[in-house]
TORKOL-4160 file (C-alpha; in steps of 0.2 Angstrom, whole numbers, padded with zeros to 4 digits, m for minus):
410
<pt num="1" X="0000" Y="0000" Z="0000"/>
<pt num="2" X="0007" Y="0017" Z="m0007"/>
<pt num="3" X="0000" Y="0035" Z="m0002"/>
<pt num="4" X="0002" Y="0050" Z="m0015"/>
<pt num="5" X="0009" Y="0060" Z="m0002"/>
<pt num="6" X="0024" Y="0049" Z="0001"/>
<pt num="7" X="0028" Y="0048" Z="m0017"/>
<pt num="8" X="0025" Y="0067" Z="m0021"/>
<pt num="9" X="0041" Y="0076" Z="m0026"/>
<pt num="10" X="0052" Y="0059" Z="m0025"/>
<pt num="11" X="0067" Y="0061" Z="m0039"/>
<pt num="12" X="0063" Y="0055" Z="m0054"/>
<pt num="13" X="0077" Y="0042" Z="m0061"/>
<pt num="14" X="0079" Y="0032" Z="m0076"/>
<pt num="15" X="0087" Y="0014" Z="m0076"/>
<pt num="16" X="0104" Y="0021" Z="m0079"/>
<pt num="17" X="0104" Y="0035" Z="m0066"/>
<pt num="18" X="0098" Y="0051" Z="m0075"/>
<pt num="19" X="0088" Y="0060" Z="m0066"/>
<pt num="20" X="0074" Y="0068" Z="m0074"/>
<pt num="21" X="0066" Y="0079" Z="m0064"/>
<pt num="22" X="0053" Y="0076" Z="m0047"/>
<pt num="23" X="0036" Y="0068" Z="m0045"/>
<pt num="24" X="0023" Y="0082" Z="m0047"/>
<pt num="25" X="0007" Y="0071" Z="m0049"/>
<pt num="26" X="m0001" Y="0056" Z="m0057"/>
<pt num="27" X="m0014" Y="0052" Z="m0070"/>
<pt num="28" X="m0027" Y="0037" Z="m0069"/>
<pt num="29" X="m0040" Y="0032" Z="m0077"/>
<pt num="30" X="m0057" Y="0036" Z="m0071"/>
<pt num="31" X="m0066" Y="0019" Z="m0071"/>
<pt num="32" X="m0070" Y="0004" Z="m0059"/>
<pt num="33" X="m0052" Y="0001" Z="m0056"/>
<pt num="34" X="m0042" Y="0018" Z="m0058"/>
<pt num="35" X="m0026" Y="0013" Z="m0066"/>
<pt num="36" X="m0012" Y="0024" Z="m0064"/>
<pt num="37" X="m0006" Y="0029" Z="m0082"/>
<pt num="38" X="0005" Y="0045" Z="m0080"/>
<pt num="39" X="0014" Y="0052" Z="m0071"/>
<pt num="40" X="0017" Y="0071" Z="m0069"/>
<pt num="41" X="0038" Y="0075" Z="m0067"/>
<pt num="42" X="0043" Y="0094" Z="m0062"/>
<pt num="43" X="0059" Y="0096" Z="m0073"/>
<pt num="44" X="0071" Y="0112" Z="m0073"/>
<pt num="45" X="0062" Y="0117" Z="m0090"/>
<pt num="46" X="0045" Y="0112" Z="m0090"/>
<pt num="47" X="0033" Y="0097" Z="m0084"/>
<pt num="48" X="0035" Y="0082" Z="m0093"/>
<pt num="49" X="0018" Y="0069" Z="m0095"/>
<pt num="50" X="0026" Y="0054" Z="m0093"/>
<pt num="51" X="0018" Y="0033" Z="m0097"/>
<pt num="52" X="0017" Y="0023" Z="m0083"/>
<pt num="53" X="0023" Y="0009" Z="m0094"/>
<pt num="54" X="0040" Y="0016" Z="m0093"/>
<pt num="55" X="0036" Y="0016" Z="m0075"/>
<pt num="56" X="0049" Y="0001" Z="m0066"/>
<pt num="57" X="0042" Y="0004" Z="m0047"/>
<pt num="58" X="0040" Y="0015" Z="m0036"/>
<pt num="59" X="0053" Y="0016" Z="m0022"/>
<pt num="60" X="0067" Y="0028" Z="m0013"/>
<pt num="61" X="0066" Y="0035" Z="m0030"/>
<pt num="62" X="0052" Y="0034" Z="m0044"/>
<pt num="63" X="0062" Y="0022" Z="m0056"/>
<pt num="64" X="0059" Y="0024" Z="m0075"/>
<pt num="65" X="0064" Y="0015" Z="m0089"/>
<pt num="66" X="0079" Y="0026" Z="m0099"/>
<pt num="67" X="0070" Y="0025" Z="m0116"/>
<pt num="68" X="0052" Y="0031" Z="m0107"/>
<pt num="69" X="0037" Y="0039" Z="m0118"/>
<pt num="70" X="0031" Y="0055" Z="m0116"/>
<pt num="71" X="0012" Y="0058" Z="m0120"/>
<pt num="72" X="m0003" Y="0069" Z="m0114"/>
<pt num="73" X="m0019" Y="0070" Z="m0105"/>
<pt num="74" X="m0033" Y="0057" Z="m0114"/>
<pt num="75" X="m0052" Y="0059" Z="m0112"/>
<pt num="76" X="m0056" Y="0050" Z="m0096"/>
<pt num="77" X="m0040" Y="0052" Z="m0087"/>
<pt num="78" X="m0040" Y="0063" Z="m0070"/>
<pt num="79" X="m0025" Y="0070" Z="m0059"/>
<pt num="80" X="m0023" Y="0062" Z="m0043"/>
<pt num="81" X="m0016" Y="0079" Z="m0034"/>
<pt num="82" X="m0027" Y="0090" Z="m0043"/>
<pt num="83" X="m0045" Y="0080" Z="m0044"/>
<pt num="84" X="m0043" Y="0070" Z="m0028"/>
<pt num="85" X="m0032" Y="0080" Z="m0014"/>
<pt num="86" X="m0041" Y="0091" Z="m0001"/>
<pt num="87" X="m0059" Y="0086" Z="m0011"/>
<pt num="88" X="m0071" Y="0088" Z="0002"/>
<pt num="89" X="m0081" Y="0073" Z="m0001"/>
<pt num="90" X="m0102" Y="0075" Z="0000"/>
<pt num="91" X="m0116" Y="0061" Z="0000"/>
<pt num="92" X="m0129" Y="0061" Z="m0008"/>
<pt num="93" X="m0138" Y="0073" Z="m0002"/>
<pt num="94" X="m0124" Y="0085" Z="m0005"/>
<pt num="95" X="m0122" Y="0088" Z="0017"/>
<pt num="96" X="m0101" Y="0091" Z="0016"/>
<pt num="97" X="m0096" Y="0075" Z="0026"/>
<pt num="98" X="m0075" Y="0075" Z="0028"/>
<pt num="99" X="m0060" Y="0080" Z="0016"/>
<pt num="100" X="m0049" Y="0069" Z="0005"/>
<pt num="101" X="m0032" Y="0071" Z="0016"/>
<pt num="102" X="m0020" Y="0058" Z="0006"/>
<pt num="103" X="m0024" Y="0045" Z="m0010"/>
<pt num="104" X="m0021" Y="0029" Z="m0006"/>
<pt num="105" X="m0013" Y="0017" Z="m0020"/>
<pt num="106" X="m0013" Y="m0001" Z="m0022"/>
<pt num="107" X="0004" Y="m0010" Z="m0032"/>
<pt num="108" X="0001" Y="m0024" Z="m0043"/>
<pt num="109" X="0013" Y="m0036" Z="m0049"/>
<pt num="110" X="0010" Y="m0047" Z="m0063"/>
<pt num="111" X="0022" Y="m0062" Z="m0058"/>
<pt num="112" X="0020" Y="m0070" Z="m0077"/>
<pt num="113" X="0023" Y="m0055" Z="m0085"/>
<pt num="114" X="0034" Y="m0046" Z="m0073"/>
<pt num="115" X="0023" Y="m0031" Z="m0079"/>
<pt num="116" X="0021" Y="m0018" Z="m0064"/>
<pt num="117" X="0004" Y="m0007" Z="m0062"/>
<pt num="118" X="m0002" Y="0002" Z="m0048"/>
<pt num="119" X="m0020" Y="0006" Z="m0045"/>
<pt num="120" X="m0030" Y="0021" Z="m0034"/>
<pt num="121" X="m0040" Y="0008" Z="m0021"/>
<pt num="122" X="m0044" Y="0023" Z="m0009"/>
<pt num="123" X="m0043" Y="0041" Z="m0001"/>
<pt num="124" X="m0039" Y="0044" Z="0017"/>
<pt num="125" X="m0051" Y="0053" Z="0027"/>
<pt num="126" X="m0043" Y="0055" Z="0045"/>
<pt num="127" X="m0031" Y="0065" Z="0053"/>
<pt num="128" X="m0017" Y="0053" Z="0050"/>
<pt num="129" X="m0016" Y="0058" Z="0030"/>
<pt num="130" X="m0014" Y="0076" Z="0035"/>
<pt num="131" X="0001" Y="0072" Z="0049"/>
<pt num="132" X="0007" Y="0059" Z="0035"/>
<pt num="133" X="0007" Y="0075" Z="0021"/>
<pt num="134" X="0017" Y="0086" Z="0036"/>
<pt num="135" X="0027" Y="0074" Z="0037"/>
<pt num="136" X="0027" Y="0069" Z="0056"/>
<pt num="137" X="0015" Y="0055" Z="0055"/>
<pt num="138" X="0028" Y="0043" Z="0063"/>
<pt num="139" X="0033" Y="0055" Z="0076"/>
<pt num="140" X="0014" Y="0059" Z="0081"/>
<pt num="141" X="0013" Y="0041" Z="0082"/>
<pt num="142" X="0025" Y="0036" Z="0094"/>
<pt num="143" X="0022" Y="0049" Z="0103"/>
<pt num="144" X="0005" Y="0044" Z="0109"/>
<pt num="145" X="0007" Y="0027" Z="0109"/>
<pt num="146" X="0019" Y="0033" Z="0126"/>
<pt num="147" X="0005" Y="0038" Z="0134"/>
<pt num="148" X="m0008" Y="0025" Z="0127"/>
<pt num="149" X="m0016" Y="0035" Z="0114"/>
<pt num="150" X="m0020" Y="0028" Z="0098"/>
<pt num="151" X="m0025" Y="0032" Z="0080"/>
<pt num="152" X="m0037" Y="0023" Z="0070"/>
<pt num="153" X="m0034" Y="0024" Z="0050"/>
<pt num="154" X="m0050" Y="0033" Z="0042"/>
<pt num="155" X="m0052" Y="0025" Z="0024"/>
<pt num="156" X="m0064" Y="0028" Z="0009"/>
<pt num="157" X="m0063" Y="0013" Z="m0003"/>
<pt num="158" X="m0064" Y="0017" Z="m0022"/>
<pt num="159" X="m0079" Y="0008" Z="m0024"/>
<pt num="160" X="m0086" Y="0021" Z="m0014"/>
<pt num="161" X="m0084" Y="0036" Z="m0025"/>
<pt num="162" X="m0095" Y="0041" Z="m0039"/>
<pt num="163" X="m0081" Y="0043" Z="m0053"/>
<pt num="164" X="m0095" Y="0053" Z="m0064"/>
<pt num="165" X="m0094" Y="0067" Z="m0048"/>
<pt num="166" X="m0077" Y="0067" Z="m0050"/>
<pt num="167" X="m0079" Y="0075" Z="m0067"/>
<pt num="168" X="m0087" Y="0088" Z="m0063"/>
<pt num="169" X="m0075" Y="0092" Z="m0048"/>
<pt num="170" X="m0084" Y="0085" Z="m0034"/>
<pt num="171" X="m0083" Y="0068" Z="m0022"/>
<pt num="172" X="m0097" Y="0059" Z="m0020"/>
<pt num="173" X="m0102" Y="0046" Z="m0009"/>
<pt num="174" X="m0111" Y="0031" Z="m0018"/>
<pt num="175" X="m0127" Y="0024" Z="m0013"/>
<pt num="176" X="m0125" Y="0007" Z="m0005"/>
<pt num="177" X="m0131" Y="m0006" Z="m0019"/>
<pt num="178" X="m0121" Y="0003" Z="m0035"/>
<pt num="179" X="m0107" Y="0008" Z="m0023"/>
<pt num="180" X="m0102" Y="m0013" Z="m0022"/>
<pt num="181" X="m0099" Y="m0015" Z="m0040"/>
<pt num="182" X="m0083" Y="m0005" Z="m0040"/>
<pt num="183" X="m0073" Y="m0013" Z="m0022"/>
<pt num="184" X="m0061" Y="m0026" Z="m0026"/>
<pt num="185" X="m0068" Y="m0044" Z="m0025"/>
<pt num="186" X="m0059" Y="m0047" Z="m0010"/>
<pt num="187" X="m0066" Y="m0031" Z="0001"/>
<pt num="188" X="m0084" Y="m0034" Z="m0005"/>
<pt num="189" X="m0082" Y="m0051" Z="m0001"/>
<pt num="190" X="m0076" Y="m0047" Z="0018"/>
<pt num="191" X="m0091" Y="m0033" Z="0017"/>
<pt num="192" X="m0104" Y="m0046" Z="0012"/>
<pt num="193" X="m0097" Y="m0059" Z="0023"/>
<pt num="194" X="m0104" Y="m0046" Z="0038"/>
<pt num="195" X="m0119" Y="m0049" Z="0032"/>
<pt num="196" X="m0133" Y="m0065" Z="0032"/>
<pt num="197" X="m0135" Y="m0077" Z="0018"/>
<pt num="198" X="m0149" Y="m0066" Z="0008"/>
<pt num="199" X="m0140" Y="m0051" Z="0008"/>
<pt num="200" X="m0127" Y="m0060" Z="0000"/>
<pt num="201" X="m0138" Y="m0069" Z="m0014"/>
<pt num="202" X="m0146" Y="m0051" Z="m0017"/>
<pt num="203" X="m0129" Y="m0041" Z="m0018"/>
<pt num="204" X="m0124" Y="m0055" Z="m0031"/>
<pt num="205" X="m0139" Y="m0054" Z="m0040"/>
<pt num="206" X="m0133" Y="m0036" Z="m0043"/>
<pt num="207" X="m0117" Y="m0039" Z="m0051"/>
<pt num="208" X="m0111" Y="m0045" Z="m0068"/>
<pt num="209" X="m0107" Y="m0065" Z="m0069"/>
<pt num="210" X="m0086" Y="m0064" Z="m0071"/>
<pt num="211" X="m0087" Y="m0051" Z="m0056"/>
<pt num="212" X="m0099" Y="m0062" Z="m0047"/>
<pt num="213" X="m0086" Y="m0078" Z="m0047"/>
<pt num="214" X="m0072" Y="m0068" Z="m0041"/>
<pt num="215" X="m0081" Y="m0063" Z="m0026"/>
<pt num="216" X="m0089" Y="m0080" Z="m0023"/>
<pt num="217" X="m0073" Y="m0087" Z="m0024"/>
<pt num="218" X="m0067" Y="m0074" Z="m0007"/>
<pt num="219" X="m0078" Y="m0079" Z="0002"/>
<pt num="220" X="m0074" Y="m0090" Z="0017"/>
<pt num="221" X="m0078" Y="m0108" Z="0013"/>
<pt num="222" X="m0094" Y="m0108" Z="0025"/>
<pt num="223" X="m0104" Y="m0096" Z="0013"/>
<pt num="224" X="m0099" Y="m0102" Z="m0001"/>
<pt num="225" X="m0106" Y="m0121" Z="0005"/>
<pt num="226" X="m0121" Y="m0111" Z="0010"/>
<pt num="227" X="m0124" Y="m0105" Z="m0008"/>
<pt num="228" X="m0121" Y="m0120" Z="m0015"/>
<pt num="229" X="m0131" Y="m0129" Z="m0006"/>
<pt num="230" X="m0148" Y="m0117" Z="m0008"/>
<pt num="231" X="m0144" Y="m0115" Z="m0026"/>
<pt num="232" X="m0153" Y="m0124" Z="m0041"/>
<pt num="233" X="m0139" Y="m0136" Z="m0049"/>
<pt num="234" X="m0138" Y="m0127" Z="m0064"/>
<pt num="235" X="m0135" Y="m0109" Z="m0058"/>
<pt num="236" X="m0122" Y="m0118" Z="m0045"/>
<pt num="237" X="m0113" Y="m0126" Z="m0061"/>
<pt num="238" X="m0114" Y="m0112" Z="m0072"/>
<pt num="239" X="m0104" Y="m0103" Z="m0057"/>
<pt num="240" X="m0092" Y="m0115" Z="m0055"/>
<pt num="241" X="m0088" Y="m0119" Z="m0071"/>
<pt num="242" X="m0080" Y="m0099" Z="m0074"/>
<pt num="243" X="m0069" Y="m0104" Z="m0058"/>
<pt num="244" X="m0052" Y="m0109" Z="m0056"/>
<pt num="245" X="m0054" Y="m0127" Z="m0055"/>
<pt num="246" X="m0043" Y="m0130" Z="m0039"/>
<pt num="247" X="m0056" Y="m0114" Z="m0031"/>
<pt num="248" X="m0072" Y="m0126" Z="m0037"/>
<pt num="249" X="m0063" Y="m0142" Z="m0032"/>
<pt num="250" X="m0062" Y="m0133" Z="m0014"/>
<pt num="251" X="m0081" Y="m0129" Z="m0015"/>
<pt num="252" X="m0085" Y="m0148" Z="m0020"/>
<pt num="253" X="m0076" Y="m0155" Z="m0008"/>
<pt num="254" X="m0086" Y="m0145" Z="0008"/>
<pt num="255" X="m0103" Y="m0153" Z="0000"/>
<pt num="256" X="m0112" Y="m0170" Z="0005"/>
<pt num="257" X="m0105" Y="m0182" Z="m0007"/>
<pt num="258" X="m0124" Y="m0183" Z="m0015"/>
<pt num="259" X="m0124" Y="m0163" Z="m0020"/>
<pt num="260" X="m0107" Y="m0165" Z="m0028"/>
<pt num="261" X="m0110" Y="m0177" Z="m0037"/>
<pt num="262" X="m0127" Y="m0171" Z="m0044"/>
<pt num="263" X="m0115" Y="m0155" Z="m0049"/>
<pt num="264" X="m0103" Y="m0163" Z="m0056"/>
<pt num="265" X="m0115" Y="m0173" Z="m0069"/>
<pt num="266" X="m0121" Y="m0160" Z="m0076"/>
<pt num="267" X="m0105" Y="m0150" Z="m0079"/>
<pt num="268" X="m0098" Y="m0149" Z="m0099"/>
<pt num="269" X="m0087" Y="m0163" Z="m0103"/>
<pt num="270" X="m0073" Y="m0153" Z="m0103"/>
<pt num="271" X="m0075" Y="m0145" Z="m0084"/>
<pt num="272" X="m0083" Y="m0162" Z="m0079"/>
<pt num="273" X="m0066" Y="m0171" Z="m0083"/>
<pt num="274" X="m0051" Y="m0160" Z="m0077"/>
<pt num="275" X="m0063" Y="m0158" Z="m0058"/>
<pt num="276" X="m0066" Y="m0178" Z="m0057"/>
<pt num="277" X="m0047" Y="m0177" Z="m0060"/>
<pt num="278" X="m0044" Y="m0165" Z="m0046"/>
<pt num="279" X="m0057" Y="m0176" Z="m0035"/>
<pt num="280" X="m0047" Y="m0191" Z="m0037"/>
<pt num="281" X="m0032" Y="m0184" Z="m0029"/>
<pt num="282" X="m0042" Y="m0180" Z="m0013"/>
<pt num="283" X="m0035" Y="m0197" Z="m0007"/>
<pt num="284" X="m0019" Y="m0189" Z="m0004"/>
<pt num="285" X="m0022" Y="m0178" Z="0011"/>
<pt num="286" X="m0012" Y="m0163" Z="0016"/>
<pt num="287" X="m0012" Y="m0164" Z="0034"/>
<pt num="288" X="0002" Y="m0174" Z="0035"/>
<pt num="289" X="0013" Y="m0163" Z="0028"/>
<pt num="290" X="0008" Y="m0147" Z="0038"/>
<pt num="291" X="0022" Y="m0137" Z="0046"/>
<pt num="292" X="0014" Y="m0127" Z="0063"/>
<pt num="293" X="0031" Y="m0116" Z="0062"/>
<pt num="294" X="0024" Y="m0099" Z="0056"/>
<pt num="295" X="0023" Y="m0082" Z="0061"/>
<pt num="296" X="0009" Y="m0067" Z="0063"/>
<pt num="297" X="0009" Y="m0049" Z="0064"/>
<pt num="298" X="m0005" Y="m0037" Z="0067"/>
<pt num="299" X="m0010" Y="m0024" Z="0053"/>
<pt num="300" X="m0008" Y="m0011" Z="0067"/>
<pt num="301" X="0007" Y="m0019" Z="0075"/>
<pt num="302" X="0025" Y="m0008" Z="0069"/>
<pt num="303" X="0038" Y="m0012" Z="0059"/>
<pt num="304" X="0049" Y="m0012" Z="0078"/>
<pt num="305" X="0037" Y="m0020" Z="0086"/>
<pt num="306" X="0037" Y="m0037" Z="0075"/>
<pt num="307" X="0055" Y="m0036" Z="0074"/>
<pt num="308" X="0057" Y="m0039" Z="0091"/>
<pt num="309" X="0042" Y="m0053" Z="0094"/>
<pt num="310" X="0050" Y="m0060" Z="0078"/>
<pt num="311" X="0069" Y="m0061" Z="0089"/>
<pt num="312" X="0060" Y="m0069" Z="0105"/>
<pt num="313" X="0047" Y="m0081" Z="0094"/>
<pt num="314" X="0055" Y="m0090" Z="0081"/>
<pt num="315" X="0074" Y="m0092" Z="0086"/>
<pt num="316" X="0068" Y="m0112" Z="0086"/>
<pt num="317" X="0060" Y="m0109" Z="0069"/>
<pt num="318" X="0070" Y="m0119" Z="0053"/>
<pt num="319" X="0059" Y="m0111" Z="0041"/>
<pt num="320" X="0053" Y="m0093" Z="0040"/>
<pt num="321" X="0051" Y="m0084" Z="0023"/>
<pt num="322" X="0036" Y="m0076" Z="0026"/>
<pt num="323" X="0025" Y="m0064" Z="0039"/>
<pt num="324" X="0005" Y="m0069" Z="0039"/>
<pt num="325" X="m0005" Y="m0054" Z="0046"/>
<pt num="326" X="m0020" Y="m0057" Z="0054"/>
<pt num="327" X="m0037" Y="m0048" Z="0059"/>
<pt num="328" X="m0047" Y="m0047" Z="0077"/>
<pt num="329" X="m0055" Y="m0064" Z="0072"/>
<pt num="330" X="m0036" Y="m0071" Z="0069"/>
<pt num="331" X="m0043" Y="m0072" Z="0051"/>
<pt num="332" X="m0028" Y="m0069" Z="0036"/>
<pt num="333" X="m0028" Y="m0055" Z="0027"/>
<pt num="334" X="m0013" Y="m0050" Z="0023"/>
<pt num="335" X="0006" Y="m0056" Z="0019"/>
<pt num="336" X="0023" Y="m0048" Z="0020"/>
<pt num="337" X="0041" Y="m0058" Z="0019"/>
<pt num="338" X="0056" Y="m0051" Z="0030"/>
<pt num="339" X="0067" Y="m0043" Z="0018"/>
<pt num="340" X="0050" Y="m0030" Z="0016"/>
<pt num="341" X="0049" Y="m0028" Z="0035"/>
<pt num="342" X="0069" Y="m0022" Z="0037"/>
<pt num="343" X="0067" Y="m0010" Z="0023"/>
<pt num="344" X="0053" Y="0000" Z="0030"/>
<pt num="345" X="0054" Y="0012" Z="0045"/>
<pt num="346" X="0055" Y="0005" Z="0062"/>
<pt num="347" X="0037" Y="0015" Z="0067"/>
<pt num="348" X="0029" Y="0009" Z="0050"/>
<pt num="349" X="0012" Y="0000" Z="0054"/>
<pt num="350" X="0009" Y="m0018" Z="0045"/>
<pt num="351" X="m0003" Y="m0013" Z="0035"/>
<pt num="352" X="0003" Y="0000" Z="0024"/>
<pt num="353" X="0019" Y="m0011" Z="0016"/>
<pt num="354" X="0008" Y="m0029" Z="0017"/>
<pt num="355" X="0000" Y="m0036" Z="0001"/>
<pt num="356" X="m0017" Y="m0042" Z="0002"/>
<pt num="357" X="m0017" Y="m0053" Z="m0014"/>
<pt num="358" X="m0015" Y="m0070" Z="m0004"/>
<pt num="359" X="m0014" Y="m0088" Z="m0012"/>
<pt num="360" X="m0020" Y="m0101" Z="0001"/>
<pt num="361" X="m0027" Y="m0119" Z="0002"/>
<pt num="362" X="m0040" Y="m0129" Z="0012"/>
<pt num="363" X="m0036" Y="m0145" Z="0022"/>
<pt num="364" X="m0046" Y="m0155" Z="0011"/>
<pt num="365" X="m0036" Y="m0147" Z="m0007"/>
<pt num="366" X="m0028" Y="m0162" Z="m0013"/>
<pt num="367" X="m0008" Y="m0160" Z="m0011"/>
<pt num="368" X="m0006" Y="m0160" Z="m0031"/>
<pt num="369" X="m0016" Y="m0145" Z="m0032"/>
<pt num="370" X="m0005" Y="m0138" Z="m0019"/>
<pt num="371" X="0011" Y="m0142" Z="m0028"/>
<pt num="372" X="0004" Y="m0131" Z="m0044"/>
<pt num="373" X="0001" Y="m0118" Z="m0033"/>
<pt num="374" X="0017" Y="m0114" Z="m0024"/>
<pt num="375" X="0027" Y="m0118" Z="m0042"/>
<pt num="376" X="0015" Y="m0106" Z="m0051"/>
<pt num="377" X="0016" Y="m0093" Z="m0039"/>
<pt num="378" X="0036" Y="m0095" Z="m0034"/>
<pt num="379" X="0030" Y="m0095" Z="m0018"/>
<pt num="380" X="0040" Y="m0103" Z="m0002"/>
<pt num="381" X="0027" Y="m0109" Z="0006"/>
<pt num="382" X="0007" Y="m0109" Z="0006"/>
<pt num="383" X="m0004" Y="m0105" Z="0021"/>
<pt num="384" X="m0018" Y="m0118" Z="0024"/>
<pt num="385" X="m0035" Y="m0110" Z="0032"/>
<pt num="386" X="m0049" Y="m0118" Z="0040"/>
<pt num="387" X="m0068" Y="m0113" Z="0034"/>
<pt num="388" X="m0066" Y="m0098" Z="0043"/>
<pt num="389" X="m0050" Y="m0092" Z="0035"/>
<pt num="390" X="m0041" Y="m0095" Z="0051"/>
<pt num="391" X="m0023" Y="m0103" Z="0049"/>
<pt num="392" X="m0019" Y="m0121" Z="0052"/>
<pt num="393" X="m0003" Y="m0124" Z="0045"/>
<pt num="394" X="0008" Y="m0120" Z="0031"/>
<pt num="395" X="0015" Y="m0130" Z="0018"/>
<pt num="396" X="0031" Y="m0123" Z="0012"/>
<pt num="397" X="0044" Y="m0128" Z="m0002"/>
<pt num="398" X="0053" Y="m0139" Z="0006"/>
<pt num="399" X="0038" Y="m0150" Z="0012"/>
<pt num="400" X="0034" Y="m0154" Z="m0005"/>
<pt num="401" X="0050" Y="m0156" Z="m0013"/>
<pt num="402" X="0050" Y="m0174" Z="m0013"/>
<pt num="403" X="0036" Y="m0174" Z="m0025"/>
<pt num="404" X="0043" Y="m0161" Z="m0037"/>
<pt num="405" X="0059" Y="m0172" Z="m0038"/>
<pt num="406" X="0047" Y="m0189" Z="m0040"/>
<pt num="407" X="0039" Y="m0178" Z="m0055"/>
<pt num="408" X="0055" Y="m0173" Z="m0063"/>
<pt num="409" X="0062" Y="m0194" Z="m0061"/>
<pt num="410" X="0045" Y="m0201" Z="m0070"/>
């Protein structure tokens, strides 16, 4: 998690050391998921309009490729500085509610492509954007954490502005039902989770069918029994089906044997085929294989703070390559790995630098799928959660290694 105001006025810098100027402000793309495609650099003789696809990361430094494309403004684009920062934000009923005080970006890394994008997910609302853009955020911090005082981080999701406001120079609060068609599957799916089972089927209803299968597929493995069980067979397959197999293998698997099956008949030929593949492997359980060595962190809890339970908890560990940050509920929602933690600032909390794009498995996911996972992700390990998202174990590299090796001997 990025914020505007931690990247504003950063040096510019291409690949091989030139610096071009400093970050002024970005351009994104005014739709459902605001792409960043610009960005704005002050230069000695001018301002440059710069594509984010010459855009290598941001860091100490805004990194750029050295043969980078310069461009313009298109129809639909928006500035993040001018457009968003210090907006006051109104409701409906245009009553001025609170003011836009930092923009909150989201990173995404395309680990086939190695293709970097980052995305606006949010505006900051409370007093922490302001004493972020002053730059004494961390000093405020500890400050009144000495005498047992505590912030709490105000945020306003994307899918909770009206992008057609936005146009005409305005932040608007969405209403409710329109509002959840824009949040990222895996926020609407915590939202909806909050709920009960009919609000659920009623959100859904609202959305388009792709959209629809990607928040079905967040959801913890208790509502998405629930809807399979309730639904007519054929509005269950058809769902299915548009899934990941290993995510509808998972789904089958929590249903009575009778409801499976019955889903699984009905399925195309093809689908029907490659998830009685998958179902046949369930006889290799991955229980047995469960390492109970890992490690949590609160999204609260700073940067010094896991540093030093991390010392005192896991000298006994053999095995620790990555950070699993948990809520209230000791639900996961969120990763990091140790070389991130050392290269933030001690009084950084968890949850600006942790990624929440997890990849996970469920006890009863049958150890091959497992294997496919953790190769096509390059992951070190793989967090195994209960229904309730919870974890029981992990499953790292090395736990599996024998049958990478017995796959590589055939």
């Amino acid at each position: 998690m990025l914020y505007f105001s931690e990247l504003e006025n950063k040096k510019v810098v291409t690949t091989d050391g030139i610096i071009i100027g400093r970050l002024d402000d970005l351009i994104f793309l005014l739709s459902g998921k605001p792409r960043l495609t610009k960005l704005v650099v002050h230069t000695q003789t001018g301002t440059l309009i710069i594509s984010t696809e010459s855009l290598q990361k941001f860091n100490k430094v805004v990194r750029i490729s050295k043969y980078f494309v310069q461009t313009d403004l298109e129809e639909n684009e928006l500035y993040v500085k001018r457009n968003l920062m210090d907006k006051q934000i109104i409701d409906i009923s245009g009553n001025k509610i609170v003011r836009a005080n930092d923009v909150i970006l989201q990173e995404q890394i395309n680990l086939d492509s190695s293709s970097y994008e980052c995305f606006v997910s949010g505006v900051d609302i409370g007093p922490l954007g302001i004493l972020r853009r002053l730059r004494i955020e961390n000093l405020v911090l500890k400050t009144l954490r000495l005498v047992g005082i505590s912030i709490v981080s105000q945020f306003l999701s994307w899918g909770d502005i009206q992008p057609l406001d936005l146009m005409r120079g305005s932040i608007t609060v969405r209403k409710e039902e329109a509002k959840l068609q824009n949040m990222r599957p895996e926020d609407l799916a915590d939202h909806l989770e909050k709920t009960n089972e009919q609000n659920i089927k009623r959100f859904l209803n609202l959305l388009d069918n792709e959209f629809a299968v990607k928040v079905i597929s967040s959801l913890n493995l208790n509502y998405q029994r629930d809807l399979f069980r309730t639904w007519k067979p054929e509005k269950s397959v058809a769902i299915l089906e548009k899934m990941e197999s290993d995510t509808a293998v998972d789904i089958l698997l929590s249903l009575s044997k009778k409801r499976r099956m019955e889903l699984v008949h009905i399925m195309d030929p093809a689908h029907k085929q490659a998830i009685l593949n998958l179902l046949s492997l369930t006889k290799t359980p991955i229980g047995g294989r469960l390492s109970s060595e890992f490690f949590t962190a609160s999204p609260t809890e700073t940067v010094r703070s896991v540093t030093k339970r991390m010392r005192h908890e896991t000298g006994e560990f053999v095995f620790l390559a990555t950070v699993y940050v948990v809520n209230q509920k000791k639900q996961l929602i969120g990763v990091f790995n140790p070389h991130e933690l050392i290269l933030q600032d001690e009084d950084t909390p968890v949850y600006k630098f942790m990624t929440q794009n997890i990849v996970s498995a469920q006890l009863k996911t049958p150890l091959e799928v497992v294997v496919k996972k953790i190769l096509k992700y390059r992951l070190p390990g793989i967090p195994v959660l209960d229904n309730n998202k919870q974890i029981v174990g992990i499953i790292t590299f090395d736990g599996i290694a024998d049958l990478i090796e017995s796959q590589f001997n055939k």
